[in-house]
C-alpha positions as YAML, in Angstrom:
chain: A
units: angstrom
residues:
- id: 1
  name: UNK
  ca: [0.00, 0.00, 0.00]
- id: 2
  name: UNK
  ca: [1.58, 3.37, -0.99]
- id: 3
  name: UNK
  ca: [0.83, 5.99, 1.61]
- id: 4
  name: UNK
  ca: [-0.99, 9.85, 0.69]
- id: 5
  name: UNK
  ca: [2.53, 11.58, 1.08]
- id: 6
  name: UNK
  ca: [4.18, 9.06, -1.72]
- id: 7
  name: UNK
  ca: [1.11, 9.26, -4.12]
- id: 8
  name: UNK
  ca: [1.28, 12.60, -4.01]
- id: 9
  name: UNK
  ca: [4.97, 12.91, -4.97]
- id: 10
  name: UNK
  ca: [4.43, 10.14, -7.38]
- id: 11
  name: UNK
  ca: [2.05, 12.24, -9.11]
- id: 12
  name: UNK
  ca: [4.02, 15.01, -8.53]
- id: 13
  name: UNK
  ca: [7.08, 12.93, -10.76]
- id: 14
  name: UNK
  ca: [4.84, 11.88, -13.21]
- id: 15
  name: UNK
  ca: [3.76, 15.94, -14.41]
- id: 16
  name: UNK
  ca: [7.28, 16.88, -14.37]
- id: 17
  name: UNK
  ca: [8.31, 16.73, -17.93]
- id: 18
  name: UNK
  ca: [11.67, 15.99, -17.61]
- id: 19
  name: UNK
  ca: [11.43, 13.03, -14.30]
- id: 20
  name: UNK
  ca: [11.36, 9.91, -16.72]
- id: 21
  name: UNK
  ca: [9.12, 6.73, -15.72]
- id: 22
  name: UNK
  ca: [12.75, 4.92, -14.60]
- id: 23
  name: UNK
  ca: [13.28, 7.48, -11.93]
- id: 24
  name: UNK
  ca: [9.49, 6.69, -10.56]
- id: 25
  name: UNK
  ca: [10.32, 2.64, -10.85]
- id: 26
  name: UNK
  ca: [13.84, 3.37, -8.81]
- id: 27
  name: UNK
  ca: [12.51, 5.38, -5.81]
- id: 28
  name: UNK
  ca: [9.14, 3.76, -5.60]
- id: 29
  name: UNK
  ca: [9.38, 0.54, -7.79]
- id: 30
  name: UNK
  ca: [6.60, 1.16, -9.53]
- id: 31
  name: UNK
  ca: [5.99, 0.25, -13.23]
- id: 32
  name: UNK
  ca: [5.23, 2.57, -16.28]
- id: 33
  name: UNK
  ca: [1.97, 0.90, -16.19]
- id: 34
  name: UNK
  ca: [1.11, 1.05, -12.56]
- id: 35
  name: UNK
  ca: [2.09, 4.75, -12.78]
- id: 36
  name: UNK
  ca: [-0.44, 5.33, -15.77]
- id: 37
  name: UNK
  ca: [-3.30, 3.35, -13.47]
- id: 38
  name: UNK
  ca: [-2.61, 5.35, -10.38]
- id: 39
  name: UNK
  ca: [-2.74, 8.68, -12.75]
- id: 40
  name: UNK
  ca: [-5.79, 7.38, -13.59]
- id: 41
  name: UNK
  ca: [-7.60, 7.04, -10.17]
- id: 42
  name: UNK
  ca: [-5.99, 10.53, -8.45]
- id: 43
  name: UNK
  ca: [-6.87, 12.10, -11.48]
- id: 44
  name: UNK
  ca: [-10.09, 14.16, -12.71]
- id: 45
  name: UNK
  ca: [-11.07, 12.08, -15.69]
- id: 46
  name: UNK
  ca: [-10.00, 15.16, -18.21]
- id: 47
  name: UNK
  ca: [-6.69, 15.80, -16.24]
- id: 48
  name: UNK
  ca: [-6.07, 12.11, -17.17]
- id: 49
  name: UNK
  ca: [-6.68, 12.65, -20.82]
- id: 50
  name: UNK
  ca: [-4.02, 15.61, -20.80]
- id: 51
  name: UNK
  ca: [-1.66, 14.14, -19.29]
- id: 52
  name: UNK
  ca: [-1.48, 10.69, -20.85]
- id: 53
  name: UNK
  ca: [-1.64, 12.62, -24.41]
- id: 54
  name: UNK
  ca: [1.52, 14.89, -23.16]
- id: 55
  name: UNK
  ca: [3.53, 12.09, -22.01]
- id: 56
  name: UNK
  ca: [2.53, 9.68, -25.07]
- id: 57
  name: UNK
  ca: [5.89, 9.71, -26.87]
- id: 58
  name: UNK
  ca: [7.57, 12.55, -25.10]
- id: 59
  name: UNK
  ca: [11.43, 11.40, -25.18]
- id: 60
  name: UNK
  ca: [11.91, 12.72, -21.70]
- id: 61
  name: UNK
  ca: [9.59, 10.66, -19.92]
- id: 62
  name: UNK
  ca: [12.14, 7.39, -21.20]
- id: 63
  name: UNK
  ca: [15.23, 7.46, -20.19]
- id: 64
  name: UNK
  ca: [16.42, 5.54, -23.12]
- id: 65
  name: UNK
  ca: [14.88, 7.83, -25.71]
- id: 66
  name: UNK
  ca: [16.85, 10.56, -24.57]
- id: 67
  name: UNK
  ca: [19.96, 12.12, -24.89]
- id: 68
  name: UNK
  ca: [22.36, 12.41, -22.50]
- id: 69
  name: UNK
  ca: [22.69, 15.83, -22.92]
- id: 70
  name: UNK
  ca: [19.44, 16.42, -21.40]
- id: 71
  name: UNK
  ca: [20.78, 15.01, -17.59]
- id: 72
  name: UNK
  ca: [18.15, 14.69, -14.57]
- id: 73
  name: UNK
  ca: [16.27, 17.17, -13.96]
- id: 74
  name: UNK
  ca: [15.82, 17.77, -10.00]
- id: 75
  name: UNK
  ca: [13.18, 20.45, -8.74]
- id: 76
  name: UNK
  ca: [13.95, 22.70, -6.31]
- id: 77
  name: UNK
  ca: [11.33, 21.56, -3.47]
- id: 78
  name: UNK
  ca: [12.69, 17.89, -4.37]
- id: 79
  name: UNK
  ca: [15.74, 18.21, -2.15]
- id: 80
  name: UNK
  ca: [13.37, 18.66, 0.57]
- id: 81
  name: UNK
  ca: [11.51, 15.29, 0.86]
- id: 82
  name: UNK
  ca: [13.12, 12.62, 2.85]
...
């Protein structure tokens, strides 16, 4: 069971462009999959549809898709969390 605080930051991950699916699966070990199904229920059903049609393809979201040059992107509150 993945507590409110971690949802939150997994959602958080997933609507940052540049945080690809890998990072999610490292520090949670959740799937690209699971990750799509738990947008899906702590989403609005049109937030959903935005997001899965920005992500759909984007390079950054795959870490294998994507150059190096582009490094890991870190927010600034991300330093934060513990």
């Amino acid at each position: 069971m993945i507590s409110a605080s971690d949802r939150s930051r997994i959602v958080e991950m997933a609507w940052e462009d540049r945080t690809p699916f890998e990072a999610i699966r490292r520090d949670y070990g959740l799937t690209e999959p699971q990750v799509i199904t738990l947008m899906r229920t702590e989403l609005k059903p049109r937030s959903f549809r935005l997001w899965r049609a920005r992500v759909s393809g984007r390079k950054t979201k795959h870490q294998a898709k994507r150059g190096y040059a582009v490094g890991r992107f870190c927010c600034p509150t991300q330093k934060n969390r513990g």
